[in-house]
mmCIF entry with sequence, helices, sheets and N, C-alpha, C, O atoms, coordinates in Angstrom:
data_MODEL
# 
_entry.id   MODEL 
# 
_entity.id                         1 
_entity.type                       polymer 
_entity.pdbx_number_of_molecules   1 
# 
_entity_poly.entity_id                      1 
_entity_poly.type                           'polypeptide(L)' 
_entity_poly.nstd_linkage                   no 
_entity_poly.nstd_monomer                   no 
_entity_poly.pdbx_seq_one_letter_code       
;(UNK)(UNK)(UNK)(UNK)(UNK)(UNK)(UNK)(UNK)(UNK)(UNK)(UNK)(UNK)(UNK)(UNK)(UNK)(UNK)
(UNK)(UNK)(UNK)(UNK)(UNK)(UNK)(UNK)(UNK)(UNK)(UNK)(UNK)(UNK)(UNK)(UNK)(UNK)(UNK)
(UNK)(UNK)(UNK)(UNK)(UNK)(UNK)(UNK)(UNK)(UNK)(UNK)(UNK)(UNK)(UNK)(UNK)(UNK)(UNK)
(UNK)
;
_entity_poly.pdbx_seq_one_letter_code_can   XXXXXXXXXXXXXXXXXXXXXXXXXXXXXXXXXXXXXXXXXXXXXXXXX 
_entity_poly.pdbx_strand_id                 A 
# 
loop_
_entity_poly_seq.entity_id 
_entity_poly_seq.num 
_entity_poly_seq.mon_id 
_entity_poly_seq.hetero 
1 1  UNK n 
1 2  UNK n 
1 3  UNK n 
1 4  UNK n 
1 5  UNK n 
1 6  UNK n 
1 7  UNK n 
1 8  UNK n 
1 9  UNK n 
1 10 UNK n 
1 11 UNK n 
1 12 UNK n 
1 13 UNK n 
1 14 UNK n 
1 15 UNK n 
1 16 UNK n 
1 17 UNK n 
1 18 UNK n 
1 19 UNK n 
1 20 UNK n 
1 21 UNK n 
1 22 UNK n 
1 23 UNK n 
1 24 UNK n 
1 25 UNK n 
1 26 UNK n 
1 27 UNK n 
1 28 UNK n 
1 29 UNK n 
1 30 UNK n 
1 31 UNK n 
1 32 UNK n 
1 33 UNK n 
1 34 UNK n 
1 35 UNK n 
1 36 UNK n 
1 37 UNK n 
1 38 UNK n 
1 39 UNK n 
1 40 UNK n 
1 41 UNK n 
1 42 UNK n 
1 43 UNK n 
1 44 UNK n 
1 45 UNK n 
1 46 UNK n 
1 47 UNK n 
1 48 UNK n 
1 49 UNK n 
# 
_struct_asym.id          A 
_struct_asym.entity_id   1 
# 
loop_
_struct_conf.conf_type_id 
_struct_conf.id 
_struct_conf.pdbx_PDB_helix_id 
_struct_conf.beg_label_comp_id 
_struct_conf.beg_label_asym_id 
_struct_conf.beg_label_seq_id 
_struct_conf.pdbx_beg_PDB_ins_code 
_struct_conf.end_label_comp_id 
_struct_conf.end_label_asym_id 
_struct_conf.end_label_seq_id 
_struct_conf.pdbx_end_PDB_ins_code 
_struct_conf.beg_auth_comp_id 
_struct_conf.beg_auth_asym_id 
_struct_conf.beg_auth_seq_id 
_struct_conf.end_auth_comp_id 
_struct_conf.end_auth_asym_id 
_struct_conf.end_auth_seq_id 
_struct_conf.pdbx_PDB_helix_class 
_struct_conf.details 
_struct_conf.pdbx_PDB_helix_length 
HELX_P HELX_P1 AA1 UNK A 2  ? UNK A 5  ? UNK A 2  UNK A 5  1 ? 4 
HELX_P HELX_P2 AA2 UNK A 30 ? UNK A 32 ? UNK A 30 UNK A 32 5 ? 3 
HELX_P HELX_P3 AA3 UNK A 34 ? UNK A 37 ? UNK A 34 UNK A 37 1 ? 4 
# 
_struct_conf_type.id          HELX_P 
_struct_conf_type.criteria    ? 
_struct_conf_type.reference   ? 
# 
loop_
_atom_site.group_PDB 
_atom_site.id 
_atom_site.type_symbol 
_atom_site.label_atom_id 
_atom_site.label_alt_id 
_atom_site.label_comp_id 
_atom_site.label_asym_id 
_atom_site.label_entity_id 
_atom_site.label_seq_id 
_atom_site.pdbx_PDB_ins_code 
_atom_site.Cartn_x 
_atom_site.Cartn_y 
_atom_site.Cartn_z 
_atom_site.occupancy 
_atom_site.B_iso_or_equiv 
_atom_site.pdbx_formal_charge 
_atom_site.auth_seq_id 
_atom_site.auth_comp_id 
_atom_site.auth_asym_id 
_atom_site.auth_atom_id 
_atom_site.pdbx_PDB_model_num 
ATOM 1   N N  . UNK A 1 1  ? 1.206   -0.320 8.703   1.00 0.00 ? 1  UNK A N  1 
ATOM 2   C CA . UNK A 1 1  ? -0.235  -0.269 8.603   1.00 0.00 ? 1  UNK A CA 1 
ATOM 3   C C  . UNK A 1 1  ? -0.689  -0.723 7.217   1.00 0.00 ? 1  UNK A C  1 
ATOM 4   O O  . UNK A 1 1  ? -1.660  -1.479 7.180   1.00 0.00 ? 1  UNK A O  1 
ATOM 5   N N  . UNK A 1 2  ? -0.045  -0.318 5.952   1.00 0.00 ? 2  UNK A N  1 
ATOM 6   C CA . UNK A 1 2  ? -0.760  -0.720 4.561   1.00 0.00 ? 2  UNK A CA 1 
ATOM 7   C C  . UNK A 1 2  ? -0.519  -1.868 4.662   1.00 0.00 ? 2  UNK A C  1 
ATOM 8   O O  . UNK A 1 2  ? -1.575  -2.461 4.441   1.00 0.00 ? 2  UNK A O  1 
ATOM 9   N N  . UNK A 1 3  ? 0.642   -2.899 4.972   1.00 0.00 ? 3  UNK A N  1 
ATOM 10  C CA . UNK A 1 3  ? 0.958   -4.301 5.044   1.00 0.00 ? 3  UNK A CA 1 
ATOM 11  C C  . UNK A 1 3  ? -0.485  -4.719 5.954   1.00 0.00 ? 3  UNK A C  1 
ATOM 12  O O  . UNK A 1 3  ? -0.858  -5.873 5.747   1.00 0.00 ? 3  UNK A O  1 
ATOM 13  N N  . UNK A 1 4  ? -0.947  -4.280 6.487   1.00 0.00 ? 4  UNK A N  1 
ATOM 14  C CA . UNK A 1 4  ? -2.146  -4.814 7.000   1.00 0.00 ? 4  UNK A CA 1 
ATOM 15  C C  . UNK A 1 4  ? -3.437  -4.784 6.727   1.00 0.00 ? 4  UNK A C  1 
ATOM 16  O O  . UNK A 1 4  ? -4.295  -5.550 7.165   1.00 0.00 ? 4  UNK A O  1 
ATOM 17  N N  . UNK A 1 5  ? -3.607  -3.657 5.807   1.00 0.00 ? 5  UNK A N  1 
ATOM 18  C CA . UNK A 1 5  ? -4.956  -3.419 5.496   1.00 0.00 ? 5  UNK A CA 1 
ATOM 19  C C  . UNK A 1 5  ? -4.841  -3.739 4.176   1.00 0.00 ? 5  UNK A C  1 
ATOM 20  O O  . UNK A 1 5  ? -5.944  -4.054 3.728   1.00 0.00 ? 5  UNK A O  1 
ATOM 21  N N  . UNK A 1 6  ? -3.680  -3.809 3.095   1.00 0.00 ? 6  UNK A N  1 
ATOM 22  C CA . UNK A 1 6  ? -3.797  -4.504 1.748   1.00 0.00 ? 6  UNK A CA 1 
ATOM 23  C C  . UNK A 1 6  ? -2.053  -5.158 1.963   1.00 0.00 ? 6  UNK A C  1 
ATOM 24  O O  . UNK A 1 6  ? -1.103  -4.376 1.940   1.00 0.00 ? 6  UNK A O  1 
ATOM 25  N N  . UNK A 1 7  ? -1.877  -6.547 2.148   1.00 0.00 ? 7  UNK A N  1 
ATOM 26  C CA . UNK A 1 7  ? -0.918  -7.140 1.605   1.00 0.00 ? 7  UNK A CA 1 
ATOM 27  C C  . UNK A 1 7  ? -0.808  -7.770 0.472   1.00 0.00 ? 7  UNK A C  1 
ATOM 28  O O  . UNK A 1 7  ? 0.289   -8.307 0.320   1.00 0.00 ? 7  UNK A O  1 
ATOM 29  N N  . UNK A 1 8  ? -1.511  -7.888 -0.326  1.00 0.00 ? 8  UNK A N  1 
ATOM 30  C CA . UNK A 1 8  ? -1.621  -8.300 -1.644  1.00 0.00 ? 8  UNK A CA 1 
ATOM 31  C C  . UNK A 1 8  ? -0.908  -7.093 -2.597  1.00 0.00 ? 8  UNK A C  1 
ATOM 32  O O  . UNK A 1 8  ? -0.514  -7.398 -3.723  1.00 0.00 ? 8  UNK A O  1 
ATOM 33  N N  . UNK A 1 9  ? -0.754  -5.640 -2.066  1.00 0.00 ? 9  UNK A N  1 
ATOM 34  C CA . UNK A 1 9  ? -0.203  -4.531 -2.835  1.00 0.00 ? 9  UNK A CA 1 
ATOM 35  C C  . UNK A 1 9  ? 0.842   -4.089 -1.825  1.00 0.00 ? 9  UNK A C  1 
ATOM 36  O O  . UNK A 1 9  ? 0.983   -2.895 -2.091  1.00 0.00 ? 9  UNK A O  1 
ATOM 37  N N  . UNK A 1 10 ? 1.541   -4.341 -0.956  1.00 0.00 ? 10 UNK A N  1 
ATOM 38  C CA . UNK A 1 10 ? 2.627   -3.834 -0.243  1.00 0.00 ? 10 UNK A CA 1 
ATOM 39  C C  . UNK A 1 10 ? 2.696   -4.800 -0.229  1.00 0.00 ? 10 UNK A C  1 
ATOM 40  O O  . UNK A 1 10 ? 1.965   -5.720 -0.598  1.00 0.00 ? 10 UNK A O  1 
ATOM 41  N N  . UNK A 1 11 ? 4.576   -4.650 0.680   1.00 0.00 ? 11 UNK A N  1 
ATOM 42  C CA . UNK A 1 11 ? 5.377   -5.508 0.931   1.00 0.00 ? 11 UNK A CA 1 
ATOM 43  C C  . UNK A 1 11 ? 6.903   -4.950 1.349   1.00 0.00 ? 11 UNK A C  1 
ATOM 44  O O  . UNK A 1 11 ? 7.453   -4.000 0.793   1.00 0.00 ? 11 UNK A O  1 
ATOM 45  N N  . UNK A 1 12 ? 7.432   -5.685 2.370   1.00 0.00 ? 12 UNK A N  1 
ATOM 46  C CA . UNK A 1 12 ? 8.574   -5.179 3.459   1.00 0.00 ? 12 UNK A CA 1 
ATOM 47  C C  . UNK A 1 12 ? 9.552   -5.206 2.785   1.00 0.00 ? 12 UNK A C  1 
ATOM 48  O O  . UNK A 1 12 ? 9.883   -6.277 2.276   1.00 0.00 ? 12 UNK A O  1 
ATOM 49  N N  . UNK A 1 13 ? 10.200  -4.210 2.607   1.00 0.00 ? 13 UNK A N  1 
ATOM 50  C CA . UNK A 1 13 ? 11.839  -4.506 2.248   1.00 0.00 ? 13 UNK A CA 1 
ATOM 51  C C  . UNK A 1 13 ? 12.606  -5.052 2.795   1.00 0.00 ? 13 UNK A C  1 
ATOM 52  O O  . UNK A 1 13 ? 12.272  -5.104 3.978   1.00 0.00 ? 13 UNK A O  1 
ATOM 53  N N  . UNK A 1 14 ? 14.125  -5.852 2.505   1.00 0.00 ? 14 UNK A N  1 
ATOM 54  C CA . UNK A 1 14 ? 14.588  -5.592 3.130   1.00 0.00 ? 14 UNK A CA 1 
ATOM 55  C C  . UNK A 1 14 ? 15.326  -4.692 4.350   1.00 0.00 ? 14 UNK A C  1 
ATOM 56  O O  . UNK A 1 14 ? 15.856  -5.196 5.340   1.00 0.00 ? 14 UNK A O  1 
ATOM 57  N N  . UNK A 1 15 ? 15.250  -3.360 4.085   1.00 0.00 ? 15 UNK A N  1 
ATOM 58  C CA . UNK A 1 15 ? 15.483  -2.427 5.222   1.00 0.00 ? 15 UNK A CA 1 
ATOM 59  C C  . UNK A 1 15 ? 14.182  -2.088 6.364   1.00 0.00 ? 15 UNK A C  1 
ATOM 60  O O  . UNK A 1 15 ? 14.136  -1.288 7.298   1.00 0.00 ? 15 UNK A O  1 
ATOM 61  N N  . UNK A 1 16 ? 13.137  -3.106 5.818   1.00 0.00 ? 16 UNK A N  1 
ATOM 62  C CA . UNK A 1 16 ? 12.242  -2.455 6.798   1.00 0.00 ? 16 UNK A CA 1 
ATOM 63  C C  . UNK A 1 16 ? 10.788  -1.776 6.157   1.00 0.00 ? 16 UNK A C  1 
ATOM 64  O O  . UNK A 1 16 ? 9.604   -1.834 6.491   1.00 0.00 ? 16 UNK A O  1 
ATOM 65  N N  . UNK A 1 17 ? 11.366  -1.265 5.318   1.00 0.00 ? 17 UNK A N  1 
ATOM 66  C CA . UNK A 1 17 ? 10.205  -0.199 4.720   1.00 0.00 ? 17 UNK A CA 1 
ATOM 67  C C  . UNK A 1 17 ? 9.209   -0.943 3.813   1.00 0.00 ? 17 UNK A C  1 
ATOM 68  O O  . UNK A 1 17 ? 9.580   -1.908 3.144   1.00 0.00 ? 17 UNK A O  1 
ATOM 69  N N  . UNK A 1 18 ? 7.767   -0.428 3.790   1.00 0.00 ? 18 UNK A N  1 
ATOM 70  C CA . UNK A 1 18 ? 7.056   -0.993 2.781   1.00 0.00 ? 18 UNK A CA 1 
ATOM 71  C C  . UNK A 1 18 ? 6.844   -0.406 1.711   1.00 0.00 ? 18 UNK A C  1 
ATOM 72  O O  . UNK A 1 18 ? 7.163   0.777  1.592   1.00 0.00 ? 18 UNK A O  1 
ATOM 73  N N  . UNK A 1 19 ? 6.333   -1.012 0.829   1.00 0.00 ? 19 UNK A N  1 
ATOM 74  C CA . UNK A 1 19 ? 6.908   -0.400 -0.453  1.00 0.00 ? 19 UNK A CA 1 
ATOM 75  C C  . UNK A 1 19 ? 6.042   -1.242 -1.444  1.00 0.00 ? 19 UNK A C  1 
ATOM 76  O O  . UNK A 1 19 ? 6.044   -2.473 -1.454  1.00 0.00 ? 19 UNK A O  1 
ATOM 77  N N  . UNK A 1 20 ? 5.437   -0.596 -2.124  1.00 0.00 ? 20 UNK A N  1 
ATOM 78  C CA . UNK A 1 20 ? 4.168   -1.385 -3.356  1.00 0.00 ? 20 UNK A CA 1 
ATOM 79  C C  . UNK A 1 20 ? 4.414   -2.106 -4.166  1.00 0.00 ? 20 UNK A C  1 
ATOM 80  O O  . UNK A 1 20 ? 5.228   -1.657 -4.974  1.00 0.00 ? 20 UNK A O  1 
ATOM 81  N N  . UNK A 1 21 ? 4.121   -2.949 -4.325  1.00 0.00 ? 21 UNK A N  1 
ATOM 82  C CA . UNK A 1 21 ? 4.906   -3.985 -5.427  1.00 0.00 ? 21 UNK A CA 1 
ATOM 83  C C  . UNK A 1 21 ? 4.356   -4.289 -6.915  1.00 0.00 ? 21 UNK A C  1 
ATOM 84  O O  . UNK A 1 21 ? 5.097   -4.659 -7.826  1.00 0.00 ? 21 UNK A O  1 
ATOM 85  N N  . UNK A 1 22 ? 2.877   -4.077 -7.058  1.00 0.00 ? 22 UNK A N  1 
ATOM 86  C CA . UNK A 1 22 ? 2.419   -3.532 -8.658  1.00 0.00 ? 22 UNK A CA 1 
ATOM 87  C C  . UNK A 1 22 ? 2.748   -2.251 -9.073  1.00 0.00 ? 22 UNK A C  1 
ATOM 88  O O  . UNK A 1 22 ? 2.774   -1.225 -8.393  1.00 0.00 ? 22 UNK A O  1 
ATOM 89  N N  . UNK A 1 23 ? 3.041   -2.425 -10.459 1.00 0.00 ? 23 UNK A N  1 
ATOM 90  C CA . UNK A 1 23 ? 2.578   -1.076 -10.944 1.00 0.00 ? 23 UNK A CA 1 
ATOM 91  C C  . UNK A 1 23 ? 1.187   -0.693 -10.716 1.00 0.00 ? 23 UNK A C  1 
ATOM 92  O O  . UNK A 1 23 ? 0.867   0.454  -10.404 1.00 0.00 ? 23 UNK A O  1 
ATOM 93  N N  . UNK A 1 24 ? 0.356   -1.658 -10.873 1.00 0.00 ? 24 UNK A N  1 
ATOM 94  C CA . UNK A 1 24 ? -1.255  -1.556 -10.479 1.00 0.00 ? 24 UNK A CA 1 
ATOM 95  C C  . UNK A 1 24 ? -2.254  -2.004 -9.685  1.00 0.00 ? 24 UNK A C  1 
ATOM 96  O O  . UNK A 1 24 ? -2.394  -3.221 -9.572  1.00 0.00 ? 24 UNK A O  1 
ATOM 97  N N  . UNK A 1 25 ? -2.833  -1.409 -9.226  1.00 0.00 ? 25 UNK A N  1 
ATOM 98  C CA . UNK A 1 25 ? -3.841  -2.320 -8.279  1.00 0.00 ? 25 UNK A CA 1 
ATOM 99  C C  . UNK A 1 25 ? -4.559  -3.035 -8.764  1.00 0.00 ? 25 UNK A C  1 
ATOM 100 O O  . UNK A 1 25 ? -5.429  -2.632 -9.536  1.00 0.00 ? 25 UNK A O  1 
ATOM 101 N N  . UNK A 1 26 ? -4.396  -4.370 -8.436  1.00 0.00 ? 26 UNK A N  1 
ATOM 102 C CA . UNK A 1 26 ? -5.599  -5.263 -8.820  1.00 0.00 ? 26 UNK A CA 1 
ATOM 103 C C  . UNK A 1 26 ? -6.864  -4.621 -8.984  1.00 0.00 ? 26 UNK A C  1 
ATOM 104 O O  . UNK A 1 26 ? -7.173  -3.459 -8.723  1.00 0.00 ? 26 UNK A O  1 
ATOM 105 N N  . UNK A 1 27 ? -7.535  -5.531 -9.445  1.00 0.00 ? 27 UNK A N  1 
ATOM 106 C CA . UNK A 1 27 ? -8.844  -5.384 -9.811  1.00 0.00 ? 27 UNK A CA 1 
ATOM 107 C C  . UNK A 1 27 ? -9.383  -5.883 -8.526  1.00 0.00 ? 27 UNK A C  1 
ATOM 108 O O  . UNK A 1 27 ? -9.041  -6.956 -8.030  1.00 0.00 ? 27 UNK A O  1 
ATOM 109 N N  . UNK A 1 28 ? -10.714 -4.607 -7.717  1.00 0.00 ? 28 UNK A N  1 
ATOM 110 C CA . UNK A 1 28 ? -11.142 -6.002 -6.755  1.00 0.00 ? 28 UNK A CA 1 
ATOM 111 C C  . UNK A 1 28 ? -10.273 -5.345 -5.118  1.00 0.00 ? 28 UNK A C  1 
ATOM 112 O O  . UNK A 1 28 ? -10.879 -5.539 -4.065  1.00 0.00 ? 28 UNK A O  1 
ATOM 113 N N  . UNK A 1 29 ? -8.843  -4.583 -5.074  1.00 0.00 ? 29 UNK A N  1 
ATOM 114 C CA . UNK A 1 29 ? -8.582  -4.207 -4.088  1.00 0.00 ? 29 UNK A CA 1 
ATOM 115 C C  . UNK A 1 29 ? -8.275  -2.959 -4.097  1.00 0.00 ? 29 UNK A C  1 
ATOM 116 O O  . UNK A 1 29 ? -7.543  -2.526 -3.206  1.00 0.00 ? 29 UNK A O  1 
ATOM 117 N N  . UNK A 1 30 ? -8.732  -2.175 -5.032  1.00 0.00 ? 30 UNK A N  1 
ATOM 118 C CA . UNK A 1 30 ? -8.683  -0.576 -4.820  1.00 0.00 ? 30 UNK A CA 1 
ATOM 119 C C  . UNK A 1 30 ? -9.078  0.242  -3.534  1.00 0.00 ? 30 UNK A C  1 
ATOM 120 O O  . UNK A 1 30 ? -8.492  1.120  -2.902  1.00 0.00 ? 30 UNK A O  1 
ATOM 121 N N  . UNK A 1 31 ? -10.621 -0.547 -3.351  1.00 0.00 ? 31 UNK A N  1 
ATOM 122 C CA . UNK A 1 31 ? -10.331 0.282  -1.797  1.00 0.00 ? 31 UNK A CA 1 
ATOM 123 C C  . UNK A 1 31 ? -9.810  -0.367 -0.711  1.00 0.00 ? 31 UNK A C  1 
ATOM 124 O O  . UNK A 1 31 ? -10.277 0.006  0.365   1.00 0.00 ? 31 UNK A O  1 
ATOM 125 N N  . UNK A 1 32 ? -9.083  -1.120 -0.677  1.00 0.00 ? 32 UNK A N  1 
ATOM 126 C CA . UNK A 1 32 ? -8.066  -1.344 0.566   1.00 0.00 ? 32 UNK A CA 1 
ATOM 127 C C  . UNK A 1 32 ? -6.876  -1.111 0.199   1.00 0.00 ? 32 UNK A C  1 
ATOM 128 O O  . UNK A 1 32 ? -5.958  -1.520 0.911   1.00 0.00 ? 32 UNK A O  1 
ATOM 129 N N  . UNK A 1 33 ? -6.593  -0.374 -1.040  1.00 0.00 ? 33 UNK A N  1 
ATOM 130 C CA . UNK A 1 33 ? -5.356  0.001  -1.088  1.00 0.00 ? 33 UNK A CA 1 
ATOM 131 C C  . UNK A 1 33 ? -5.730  1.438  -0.328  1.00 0.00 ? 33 UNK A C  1 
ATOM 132 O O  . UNK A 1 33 ? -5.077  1.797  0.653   1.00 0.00 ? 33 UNK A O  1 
ATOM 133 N N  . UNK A 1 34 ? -6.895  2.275  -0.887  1.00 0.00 ? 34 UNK A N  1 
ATOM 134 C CA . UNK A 1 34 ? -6.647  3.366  -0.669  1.00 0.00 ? 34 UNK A CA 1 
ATOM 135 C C  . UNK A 1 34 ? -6.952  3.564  1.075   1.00 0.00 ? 34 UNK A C  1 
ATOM 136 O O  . UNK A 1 34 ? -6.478  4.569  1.604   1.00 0.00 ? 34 UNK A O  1 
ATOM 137 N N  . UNK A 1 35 ? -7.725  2.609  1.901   1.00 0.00 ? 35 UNK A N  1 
ATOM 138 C CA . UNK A 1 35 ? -7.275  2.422  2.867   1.00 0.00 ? 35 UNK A CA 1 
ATOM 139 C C  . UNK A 1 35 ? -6.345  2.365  3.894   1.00 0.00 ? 35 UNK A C  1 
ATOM 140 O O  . UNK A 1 35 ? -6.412  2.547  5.110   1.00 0.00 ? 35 UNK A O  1 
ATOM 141 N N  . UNK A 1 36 ? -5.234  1.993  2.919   1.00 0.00 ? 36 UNK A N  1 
ATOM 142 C CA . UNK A 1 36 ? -3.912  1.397  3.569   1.00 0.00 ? 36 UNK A CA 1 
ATOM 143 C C  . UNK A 1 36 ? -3.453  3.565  3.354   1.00 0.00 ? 36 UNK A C  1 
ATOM 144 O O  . UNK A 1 36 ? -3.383  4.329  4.317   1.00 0.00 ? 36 UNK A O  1 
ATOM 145 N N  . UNK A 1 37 ? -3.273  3.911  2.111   1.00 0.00 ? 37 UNK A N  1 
ATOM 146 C CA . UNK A 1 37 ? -3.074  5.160  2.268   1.00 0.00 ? 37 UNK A CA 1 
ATOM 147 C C  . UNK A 1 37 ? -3.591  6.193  2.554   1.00 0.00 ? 37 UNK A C  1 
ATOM 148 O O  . UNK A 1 37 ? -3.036  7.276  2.370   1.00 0.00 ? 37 UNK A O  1 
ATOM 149 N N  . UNK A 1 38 ? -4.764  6.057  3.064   1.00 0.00 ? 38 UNK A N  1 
ATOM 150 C CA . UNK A 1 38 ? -5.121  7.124  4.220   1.00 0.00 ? 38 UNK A CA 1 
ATOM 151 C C  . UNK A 1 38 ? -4.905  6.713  5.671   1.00 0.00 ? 38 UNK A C  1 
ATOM 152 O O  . UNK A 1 38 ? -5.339  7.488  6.523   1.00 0.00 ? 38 UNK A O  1 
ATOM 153 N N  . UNK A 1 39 ? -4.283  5.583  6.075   1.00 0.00 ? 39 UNK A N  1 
ATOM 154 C CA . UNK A 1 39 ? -4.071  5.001  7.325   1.00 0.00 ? 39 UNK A CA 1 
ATOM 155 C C  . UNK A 1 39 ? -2.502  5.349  7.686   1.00 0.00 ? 39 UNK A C  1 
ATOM 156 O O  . UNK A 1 39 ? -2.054  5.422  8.830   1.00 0.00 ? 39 UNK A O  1 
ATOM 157 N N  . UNK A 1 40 ? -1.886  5.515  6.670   1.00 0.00 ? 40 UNK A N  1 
ATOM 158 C CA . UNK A 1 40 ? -0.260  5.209  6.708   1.00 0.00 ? 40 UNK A CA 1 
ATOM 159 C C  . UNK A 1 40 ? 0.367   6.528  7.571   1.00 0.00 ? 40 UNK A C  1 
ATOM 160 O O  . UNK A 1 40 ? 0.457   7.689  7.171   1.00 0.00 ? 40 UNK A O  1 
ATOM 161 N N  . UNK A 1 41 ? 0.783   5.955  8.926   1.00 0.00 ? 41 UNK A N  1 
ATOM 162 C CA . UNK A 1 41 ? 1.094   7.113  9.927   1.00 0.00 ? 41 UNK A CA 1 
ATOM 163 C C  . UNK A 1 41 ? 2.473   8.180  9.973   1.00 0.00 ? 41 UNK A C  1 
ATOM 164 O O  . UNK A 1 41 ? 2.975   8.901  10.835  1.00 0.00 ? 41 UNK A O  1 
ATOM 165 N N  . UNK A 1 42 ? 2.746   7.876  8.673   1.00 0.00 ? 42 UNK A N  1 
ATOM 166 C CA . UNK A 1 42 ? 3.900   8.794  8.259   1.00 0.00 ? 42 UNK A CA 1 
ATOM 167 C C  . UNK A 1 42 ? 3.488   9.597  6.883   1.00 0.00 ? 42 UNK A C  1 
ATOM 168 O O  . UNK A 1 42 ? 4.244   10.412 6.354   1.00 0.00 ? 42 UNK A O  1 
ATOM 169 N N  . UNK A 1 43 ? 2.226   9.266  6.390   1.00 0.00 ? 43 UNK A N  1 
ATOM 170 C CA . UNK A 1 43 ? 1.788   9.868  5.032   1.00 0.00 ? 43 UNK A CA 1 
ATOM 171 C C  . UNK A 1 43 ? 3.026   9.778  4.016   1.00 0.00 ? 43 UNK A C  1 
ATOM 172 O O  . UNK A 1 43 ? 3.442   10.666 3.273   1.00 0.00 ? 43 UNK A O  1 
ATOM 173 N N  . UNK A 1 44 ? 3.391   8.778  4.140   1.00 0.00 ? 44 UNK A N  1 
ATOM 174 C CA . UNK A 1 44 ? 4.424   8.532  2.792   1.00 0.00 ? 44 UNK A CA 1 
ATOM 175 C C  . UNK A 1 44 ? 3.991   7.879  1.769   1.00 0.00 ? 44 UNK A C  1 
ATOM 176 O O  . UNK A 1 44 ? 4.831   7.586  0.919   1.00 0.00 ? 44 UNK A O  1 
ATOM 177 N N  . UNK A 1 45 ? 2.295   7.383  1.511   1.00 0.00 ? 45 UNK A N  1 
ATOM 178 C CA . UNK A 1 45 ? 2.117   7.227  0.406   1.00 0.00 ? 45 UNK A CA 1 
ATOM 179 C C  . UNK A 1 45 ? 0.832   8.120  -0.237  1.00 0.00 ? 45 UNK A C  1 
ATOM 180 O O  . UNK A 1 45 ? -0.120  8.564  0.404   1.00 0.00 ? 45 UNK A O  1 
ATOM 181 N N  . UNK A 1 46 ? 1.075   8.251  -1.655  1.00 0.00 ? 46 UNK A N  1 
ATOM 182 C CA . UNK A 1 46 ? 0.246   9.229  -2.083  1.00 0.00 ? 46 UNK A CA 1 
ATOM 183 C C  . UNK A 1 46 ? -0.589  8.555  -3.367  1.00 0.00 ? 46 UNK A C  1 
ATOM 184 O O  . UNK A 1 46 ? 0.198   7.810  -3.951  1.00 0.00 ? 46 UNK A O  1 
ATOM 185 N N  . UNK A 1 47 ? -1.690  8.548  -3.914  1.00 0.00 ? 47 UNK A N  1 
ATOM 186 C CA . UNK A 1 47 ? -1.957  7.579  -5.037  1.00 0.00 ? 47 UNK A CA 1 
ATOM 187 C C  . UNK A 1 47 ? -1.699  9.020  -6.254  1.00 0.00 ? 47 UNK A C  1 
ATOM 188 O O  . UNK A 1 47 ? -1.719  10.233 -6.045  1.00 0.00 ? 47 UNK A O  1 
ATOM 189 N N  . UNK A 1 48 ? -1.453  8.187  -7.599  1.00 0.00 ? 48 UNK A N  1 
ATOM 190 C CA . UNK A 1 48 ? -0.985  8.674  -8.726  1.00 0.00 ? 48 UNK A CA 1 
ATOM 191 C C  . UNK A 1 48 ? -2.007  7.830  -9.520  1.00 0.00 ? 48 UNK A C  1 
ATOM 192 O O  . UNK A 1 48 ? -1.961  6.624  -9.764  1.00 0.00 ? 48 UNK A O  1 
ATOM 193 N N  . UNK A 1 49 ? -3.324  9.119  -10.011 1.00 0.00 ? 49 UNK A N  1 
ATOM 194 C CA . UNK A 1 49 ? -3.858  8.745  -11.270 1.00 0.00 ? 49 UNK A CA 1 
ATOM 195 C C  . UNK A 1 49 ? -3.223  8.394  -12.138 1.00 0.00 ? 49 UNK A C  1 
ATOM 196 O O  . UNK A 1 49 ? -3.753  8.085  -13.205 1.00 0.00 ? 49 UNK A O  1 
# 
């Protein structure tokens, strides 16, 4: 689901899993990051002020 609602800040591992690839969110896609993590159907991501 985050690969879909922000791919510019995720991205697939090799094993499958997605997994964030800045240390930071662009400028400009904060709320579709935080999109992507209130969407994510396993709640495995959490944002860190």
């Amino acid at each position: 689901m985050c690969l879909t609602l922000c791919p510019e800040v995720f991205d697939l591992s090799d094993d499958g899993w997605a997994v964030a690839r800045p240390d930071e969110v662009p400028a400009g896609l904060e709320d579709a990051a935080r999109a992507a993590i209130e969407n994510c159907p396993e709640r495995a991501i959490s944002e860190i002020d």
